[in-house]
C-alpha positions in Angstrom: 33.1 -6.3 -6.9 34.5 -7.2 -10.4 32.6 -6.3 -13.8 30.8 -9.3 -15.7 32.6 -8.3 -18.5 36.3 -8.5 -17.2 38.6 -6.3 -15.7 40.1 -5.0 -12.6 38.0 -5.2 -9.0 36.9 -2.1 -7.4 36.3 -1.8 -4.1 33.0 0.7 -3.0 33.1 2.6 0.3 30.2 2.2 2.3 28.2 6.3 2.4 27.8 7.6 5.1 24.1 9.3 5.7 24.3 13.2 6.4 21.9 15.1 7.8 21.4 18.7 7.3 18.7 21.2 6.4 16.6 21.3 2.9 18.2 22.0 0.0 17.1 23.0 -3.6 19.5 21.6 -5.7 22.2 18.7 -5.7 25.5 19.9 -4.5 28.8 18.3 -4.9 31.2 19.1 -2.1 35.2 19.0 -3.1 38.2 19.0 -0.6 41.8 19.3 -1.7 44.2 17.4 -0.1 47.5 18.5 -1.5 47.4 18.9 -4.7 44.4 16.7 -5.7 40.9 17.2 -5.1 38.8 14.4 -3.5 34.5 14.2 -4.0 34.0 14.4 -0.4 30.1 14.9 0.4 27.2 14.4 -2.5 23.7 16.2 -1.4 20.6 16.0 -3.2 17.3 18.0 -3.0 14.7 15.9 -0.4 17.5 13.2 -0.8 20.0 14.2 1.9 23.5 14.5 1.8 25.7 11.1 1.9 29.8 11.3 2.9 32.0 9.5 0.6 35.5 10.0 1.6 36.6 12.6 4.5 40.5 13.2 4.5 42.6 13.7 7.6 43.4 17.1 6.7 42.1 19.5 3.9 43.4 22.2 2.6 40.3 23.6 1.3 36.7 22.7 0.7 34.4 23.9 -2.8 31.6 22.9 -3.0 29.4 22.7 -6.6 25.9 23.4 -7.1 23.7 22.3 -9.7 21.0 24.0 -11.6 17.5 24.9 -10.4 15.0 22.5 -11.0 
């Protein structure tokens, strides 16, 4: 995909759809591979959870919840 305006193509991973139980707030799920840190999973209240990039290995995993609604 390339923007109207000019510029550089990105290329979008397709999500993959998670399933898991309810869940009151969105949550952002981080895993660091080396010294980076990747947005791995995205999960959203009645919304489900949706996988957008799984390394090979991980380090560790932190995952980010948002406020109450």
């Amino acid at each position: 995909m390339t923007p109207s305006a000019g510029g550089a193509a990105v290329e979008l991973t397709p999500l993959k759809p998670l399933k898991r139980g309810k869940i009151d707030r969105a949550e952002l799920v981080f895993d660091q591979v080396g010294s980076m840190w990747f947005l791995s999973e995205a999960w959203l209240p009645e919304g489900g959870g949706f996988q957008i990039f799984k390394p090979e290995t991980s380090l560790d995993r932190k995952t980010v919840k948002g406020p109450k609604a």
